[in-house]
Backbone as ProteinMPNN parsed JSONL, in Angstrom:
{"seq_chain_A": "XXXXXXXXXXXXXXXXXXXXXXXXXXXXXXXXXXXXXXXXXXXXXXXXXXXX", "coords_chain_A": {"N_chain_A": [[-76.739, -31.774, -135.538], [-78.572, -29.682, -135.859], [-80.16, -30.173, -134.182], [-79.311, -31.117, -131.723], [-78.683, -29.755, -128.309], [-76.67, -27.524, -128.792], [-74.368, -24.998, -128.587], [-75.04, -21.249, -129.716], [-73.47, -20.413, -131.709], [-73.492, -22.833, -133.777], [-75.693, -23.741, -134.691], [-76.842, -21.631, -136.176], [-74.458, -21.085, -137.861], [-75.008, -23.213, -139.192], [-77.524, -23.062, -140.427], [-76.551, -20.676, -142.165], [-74.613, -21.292, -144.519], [-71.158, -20.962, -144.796], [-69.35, -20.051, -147.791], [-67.567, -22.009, -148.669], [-68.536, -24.423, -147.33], [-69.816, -27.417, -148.841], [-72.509, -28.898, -149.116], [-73.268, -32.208, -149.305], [-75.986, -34.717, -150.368], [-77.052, -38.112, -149.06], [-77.322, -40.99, -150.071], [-79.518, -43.361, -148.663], [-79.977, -45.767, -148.346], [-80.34, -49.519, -147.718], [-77.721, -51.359, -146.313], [-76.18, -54.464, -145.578], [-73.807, -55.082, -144.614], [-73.347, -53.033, -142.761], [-75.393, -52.79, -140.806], [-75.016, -52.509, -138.111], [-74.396, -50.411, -136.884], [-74.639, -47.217, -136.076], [-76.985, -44.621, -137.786], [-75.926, -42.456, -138.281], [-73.175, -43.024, -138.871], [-73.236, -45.011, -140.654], [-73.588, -43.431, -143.229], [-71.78, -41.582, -142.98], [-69.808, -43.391, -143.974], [-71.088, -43.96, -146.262], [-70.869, -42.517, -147.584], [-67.728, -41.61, -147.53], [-67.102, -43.793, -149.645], [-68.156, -42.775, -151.999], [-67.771, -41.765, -154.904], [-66.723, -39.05, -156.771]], "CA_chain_A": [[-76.302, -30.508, -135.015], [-79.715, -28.697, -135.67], [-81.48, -30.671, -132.846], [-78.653, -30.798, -130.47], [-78.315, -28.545, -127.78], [-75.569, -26.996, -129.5], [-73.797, -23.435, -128.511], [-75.439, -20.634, -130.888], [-73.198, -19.944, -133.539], [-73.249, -24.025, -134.556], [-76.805, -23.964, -135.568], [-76.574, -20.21, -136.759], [-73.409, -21.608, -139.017], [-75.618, -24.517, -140.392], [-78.755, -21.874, -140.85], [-76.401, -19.899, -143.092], [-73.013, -21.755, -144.115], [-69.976, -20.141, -145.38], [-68.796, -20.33, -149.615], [-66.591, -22.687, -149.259], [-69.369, -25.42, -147.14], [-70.314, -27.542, -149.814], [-73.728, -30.107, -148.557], [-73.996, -33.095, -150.016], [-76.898, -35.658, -149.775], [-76.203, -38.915, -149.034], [-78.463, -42.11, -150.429], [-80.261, -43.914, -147.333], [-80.118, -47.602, -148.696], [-79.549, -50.6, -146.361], [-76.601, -51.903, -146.211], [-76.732, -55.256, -144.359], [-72.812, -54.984, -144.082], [-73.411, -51.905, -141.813], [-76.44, -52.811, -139.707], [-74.944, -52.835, -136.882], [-73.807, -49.157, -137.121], [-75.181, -45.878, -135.862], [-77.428, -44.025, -139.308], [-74.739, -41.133, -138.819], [-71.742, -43.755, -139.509], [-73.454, -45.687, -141.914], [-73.766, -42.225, -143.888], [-70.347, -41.012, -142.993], [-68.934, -44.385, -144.688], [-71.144, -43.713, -147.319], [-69.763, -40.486, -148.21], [-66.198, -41.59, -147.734], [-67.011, -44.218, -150.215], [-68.476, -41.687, -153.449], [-66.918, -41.614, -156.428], [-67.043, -37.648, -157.709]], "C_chain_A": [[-77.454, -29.51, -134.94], [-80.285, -29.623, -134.48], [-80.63, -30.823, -131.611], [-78.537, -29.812, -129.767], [-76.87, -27.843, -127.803], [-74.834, -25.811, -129.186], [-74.286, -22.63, -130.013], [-74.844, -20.361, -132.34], [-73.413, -21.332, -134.309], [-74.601, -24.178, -135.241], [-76.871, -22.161, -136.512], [-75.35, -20.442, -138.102], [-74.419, -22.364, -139.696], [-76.8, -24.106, -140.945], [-78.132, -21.616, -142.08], [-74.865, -20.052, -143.435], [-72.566, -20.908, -145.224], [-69.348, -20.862, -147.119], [-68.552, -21.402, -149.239], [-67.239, -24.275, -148.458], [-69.737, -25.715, -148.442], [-71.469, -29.129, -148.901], [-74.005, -30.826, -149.326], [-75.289, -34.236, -149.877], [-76.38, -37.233, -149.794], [-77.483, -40.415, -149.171], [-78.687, -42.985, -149.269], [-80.709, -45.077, -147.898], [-79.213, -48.291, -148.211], [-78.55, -51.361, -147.325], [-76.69, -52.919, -145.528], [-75.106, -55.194, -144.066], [-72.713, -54.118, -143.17], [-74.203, -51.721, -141.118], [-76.691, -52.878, -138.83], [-74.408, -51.104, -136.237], [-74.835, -48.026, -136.634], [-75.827, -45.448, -137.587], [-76.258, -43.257, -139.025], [-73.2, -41.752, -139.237], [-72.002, -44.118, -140.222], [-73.18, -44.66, -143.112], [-72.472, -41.587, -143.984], [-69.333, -41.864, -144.279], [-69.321, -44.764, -146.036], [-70.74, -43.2, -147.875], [-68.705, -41.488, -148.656], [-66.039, -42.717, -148.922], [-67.391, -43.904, -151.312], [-67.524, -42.012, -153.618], [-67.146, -40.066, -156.57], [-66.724, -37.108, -158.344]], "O_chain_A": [[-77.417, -28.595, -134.117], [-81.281, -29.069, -134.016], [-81.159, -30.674, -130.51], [-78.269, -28.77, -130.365], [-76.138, -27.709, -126.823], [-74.537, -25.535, -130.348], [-74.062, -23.093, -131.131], [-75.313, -20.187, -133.465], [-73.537, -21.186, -135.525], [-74.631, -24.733, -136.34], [-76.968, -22.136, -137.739], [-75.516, -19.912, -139.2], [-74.648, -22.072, -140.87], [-77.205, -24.708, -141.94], [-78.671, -22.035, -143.104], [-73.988, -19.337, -142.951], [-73.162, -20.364, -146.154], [-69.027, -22.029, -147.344], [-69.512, -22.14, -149.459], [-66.652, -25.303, -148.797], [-69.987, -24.819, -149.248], [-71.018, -30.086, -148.272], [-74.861, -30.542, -150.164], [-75.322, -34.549, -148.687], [-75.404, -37.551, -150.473], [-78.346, -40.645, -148.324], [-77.597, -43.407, -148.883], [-81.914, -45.325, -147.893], [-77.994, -48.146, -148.122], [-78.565, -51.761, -148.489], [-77.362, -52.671, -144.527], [-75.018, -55.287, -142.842], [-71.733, -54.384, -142.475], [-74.191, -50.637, -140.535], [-77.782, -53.129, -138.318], [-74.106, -50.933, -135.056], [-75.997, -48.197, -137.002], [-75.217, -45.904, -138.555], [-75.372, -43.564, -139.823], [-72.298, -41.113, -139.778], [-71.213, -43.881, -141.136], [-72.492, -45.117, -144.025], [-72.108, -41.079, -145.044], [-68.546, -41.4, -145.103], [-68.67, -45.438, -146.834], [-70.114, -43.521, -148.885], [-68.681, -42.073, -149.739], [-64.887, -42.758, -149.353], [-67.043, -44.778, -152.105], [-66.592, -42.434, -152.933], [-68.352, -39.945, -156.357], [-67.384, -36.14, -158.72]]}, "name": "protein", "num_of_chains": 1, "seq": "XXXXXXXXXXXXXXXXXXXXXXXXXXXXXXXXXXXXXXXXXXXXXXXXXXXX"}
């Protein structure tokens, strides 16, 4: 979303996000079950798979 040509408030939001945004990072180790995957799904399905 920062490198897309985006409409202003979406990078202006992600400049300066609101309380209740919380950003997590997300560990960037291969997966060979998911190598067939876009990085932004692999990462999504990371997430959705945390423990927290």
């Amino acid at each position: 979303m920062k490198r897309s040509p985006a409409p202003e408030p979406v990078p202006a939001g992600i400049a300066q996000p609101t309380a209740w945004l919380d950003v997590q990072p997300i560990e960037n180790q291969p997966d060979v079950g998911l190598i067939d995957l876009d990085v932004g799904e692999q990462a999504a399905i990371r997430f959705g798979l945390r423990r927290f």
